[in-house]
C-alpha positions as CSV (number, residue, x, y, z in Angstrom):
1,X,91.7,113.0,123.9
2,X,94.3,115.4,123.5
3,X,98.1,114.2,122.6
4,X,99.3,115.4,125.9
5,X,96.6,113.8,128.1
6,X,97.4,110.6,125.6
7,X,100.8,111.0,126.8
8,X,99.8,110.9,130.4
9,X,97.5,107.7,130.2
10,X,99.9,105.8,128.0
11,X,102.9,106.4,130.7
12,X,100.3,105.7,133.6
13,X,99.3,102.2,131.9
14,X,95.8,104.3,131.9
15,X,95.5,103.1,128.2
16,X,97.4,100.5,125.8
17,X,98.1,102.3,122.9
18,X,98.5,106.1,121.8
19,X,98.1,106.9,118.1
20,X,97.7,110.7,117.9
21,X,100.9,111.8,120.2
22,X,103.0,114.6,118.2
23,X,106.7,114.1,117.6
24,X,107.7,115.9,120.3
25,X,105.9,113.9,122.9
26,X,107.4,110.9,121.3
27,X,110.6,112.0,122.0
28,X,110.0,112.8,125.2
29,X,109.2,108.6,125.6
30,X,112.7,107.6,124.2
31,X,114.0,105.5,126.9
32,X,111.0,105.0,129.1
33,X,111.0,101.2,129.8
34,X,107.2,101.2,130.2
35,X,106.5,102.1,126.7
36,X,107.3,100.7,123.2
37,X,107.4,103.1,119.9
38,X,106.3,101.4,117.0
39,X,107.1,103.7,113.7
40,X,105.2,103.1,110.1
41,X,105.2,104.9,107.1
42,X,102.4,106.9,106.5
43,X,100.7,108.0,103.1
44,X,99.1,111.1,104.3
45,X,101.3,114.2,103.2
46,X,100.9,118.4,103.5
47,X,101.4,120.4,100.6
48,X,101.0,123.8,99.4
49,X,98.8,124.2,95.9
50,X,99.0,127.4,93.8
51,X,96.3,128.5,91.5
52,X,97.3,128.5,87.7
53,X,94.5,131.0,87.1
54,X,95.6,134.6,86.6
55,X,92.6,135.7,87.8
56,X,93.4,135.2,91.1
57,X,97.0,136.0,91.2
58,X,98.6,136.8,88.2
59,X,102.3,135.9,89.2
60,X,101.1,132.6,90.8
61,X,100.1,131.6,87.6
62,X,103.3,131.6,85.6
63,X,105.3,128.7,85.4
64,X,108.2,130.3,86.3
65,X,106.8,131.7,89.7
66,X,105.6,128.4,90.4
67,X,109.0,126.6,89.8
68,X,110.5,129.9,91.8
69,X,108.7,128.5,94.6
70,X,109.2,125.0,94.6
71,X,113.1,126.3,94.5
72,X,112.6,128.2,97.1
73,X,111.6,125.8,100.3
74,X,114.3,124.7,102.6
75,X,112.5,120.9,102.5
76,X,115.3,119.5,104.9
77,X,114.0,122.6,107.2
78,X,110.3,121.6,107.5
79,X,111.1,118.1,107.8
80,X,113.0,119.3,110.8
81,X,109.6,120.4,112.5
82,X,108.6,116.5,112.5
83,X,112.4,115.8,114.6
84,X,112.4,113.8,110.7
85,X,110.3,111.8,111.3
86,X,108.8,112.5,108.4
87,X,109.9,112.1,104.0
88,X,109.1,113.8,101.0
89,X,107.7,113.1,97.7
90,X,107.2,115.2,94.3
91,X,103.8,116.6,93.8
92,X,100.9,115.4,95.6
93,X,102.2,111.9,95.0
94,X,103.3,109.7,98.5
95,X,106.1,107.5,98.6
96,X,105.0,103.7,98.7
97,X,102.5,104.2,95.9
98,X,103.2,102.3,92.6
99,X,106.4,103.7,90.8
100,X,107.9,106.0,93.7
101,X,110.4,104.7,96.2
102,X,112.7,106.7,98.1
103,X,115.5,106.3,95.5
104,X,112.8,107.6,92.8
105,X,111.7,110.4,94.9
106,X,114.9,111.6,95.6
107,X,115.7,111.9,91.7
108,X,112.6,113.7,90.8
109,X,111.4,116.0,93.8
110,X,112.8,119.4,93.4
111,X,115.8,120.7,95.5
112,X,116.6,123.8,97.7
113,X,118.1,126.1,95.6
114,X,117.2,130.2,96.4
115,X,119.8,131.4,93.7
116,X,118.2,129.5,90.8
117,X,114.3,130.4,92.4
118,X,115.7,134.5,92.3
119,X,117.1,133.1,88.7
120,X,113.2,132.0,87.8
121,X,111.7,135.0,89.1
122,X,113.9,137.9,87.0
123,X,112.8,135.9,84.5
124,X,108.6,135.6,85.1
125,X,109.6,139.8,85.6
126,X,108.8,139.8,89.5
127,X,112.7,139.8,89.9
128,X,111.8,142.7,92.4
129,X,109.4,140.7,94.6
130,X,105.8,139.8,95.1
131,X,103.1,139.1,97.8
132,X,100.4,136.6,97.9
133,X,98.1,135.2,100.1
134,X,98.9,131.7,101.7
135,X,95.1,130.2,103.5
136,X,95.9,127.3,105.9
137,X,93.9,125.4,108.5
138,X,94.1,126.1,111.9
139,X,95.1,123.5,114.5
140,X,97.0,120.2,114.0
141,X,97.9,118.0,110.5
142,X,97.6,114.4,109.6
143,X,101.4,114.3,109.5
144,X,102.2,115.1,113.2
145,X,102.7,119.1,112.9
146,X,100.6,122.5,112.9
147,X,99.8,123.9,109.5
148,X,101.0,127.2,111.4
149,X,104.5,125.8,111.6
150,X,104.8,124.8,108.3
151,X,103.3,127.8,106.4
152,X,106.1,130.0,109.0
153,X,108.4,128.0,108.1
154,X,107.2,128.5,104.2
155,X,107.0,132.4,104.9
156,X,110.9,133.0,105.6
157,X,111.8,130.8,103.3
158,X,110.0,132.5,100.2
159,X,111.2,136.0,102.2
160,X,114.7,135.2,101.9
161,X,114.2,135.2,97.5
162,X,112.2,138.5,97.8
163,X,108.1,136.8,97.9
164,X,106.2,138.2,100.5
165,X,103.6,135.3,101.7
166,X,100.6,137.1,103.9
167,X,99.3,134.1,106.1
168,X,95.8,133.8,106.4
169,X,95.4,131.1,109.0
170,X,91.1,130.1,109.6
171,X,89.4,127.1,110.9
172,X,90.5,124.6,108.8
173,X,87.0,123.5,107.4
174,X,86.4,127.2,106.0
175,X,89.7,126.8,104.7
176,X,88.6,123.9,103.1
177,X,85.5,125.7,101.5
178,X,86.8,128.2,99.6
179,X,89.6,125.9,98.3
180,X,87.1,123.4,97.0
181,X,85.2,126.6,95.3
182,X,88.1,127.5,93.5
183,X,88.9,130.5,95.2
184,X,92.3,130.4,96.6
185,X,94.9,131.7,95.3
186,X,97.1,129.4,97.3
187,X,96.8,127.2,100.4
188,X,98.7,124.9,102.5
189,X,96.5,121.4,102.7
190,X,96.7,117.3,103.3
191,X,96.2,114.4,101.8
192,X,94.9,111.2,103.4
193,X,94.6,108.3,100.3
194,X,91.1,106.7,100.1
195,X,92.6,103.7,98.0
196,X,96.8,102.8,98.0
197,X,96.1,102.6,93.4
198,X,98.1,104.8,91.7
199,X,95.5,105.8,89.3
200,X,93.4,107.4,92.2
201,X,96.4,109.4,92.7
202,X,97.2,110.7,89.7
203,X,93.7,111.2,88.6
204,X,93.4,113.3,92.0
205,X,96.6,115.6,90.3
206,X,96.1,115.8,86.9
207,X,92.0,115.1,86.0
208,X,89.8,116.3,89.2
209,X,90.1,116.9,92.7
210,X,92.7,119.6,93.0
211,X,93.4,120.1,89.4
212,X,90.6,121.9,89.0
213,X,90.6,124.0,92.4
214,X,93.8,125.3,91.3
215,X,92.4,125.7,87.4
216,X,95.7,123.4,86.4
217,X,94.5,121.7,82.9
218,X,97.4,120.2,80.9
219,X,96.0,118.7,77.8
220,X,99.1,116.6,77.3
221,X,99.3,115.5,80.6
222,X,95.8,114.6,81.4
223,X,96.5,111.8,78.2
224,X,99.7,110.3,79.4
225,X,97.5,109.9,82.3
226,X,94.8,108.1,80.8
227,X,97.2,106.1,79.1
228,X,99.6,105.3,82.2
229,X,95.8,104.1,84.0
230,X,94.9,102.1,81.7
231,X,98.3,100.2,81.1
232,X,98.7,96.6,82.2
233,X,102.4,96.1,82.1
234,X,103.7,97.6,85.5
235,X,106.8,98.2,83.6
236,X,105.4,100.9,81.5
237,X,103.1,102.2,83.9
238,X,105.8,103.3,86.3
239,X,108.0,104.9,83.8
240,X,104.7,106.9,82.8
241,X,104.6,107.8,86.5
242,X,107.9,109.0,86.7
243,X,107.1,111.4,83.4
244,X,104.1,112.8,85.0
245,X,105.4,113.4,88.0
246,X,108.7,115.2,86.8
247,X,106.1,117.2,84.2
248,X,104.7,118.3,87.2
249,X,107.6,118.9,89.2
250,X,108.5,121.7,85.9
251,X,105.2,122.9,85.8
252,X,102.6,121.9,88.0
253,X,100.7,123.6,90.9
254,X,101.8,121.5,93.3
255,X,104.7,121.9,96.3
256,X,104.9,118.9,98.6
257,X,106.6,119.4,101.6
258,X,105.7,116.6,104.1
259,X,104.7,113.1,103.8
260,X,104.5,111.9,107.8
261,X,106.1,108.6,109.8
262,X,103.5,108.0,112.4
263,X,104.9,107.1,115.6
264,X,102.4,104.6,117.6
265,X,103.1,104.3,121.8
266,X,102.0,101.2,123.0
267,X,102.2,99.4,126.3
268,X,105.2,96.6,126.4
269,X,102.1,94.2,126.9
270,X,101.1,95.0,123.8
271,X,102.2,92.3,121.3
272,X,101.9,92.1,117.1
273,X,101.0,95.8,116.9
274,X,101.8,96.7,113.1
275,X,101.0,99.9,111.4
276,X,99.0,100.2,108.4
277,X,98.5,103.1,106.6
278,X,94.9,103.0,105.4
279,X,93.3,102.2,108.9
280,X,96.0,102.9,111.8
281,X,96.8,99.1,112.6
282,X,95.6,95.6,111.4
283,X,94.5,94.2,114.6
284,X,94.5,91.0,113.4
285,X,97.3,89.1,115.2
286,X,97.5,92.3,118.4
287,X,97.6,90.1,121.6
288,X,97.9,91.2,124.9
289,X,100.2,89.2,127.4
């Protein structure tokens, strides 16, 4: 069912709870005394990978490029498309995970700053500009926004420092396709955790998954890694988070730009309705009066 016939049947009393309405159609319920909005922090988040391979796109591939970038994006801007209802974290890594709370995030996530991303690129030797090729999905995101809106959004940022991203919107699963072959040279994607551990996460990052799509392999990194999975004293474990993720803050492939607050619509009937976010909802405890 679509958000906006969701919408409909939720106001109607048609159905008892909504769980895919988009933030503006929440908005639209503020008020509305026949519907309650329960809000939960989500773990999926969008972000945009760039290849490390120079084979692909030689600019992309220096460090300074990629930092250029990650410089470059007005964050509070694309959190804006959500009506923020939505947070940010560094890297691929979501906020709730072991070792990253808001505070954290805020400390180690990169910040808007277009004069030191023009900085960055005189340096890499692209002070004059660059294009490249930004794939996306087609269609609606696990975090409540269009891929479209974002990677727009994306586009006039990196145009006001002189990078000229060509969008190359396509269904989202051939998207998916040739990023899992290794063949983009950068793409705006999600991620939806299969387990809340933080090794899954990191190992996602740094040793498969989308390290290797994006031909990222940091020696160095992958054994702090190894090392932060394997230690037992949740102490030490977080602090080798934080240097992993502010490693790959400097020079990683990743750009995170939106980690999503789902907004759930139920019914005032609807009692003990608490958002989880691997699931949707425990159910356990939901009663209807």
């Amino acid at each position: 069912t679509s958000p906006a016939t969701q919408k409909l049947q939720i106001e109607k009393g048609d159905i008892d709870v909504a769980v895919n309405l988009t933030p503006d159609l929440v908005a639209g319920l503020q008020g509305n005394p026949n519907v309650k909005i329960i809000t939960g922090q989500s773990l999926d988040n969008m972000y945009m990978g760039l290849t490390t391979n120079p084979a692909l796109d030689p600019n992309l591939a220096k460090k300074e490029v990629r930092r250029a970038i990650r410089y470059a994006v007005d964050y509070d801007g694309v959190l804006a498309l959500t009506n923020h209802q939505a947070v940010r974290g560094p890297a691929v890594y979501s906020i709730g995970i072991l070792g990253l709370t808001p505070a954290d995030a805020d400390r180690i996530n990169p910040k808007y700053n277009p004069a030191k991303a023009k900085e960055l690129l005189a340096q890499a030797g692209v002070g004059g500009g660059f294009s490249f090729k930004l794939a996306y999905g087609t269609g609606p995101s696990p975090v409540g926004i269009t891929y479209e809106s974002v990677a727009q959004k994306v586009q006039a940022d990196l145009r006001k420092v002189g990078i000229s991203a060509q969008l190359a919107p396509s269904e989202f699963l051939t998207m998916l396709t040739t990023y899992r072959a290794k063949k983009s040279a950068a793409v705006i994607s999600y991620n939806q955790p299969d387990y809340l551990g933080s090794s899954d996460w990191l190992g996602q990052m740094i040793l498969n998954t989308w390290a290797p799509r994006l031909y990222f392999d940091d020696p160095a990194l992958k054994d702090l890694t190894n090392k932060a999975n394997a230690e037992v004293n949740q102490g030490k474990r977080i602090s080798m988070i934080h240097q992993i993720l502010t490693r790959l803050v400097d020079d990683g492939p990743y750009v995170m730009l939106v980690q999503g607050k789902i907004q759930v619509v139920t019914r005032p009937t609807i009692q003990g309705y608490v958002y989880m976010p691997l699931g949707t909802a425990r159910l356990f405890g939901v009663t209807k009066q």
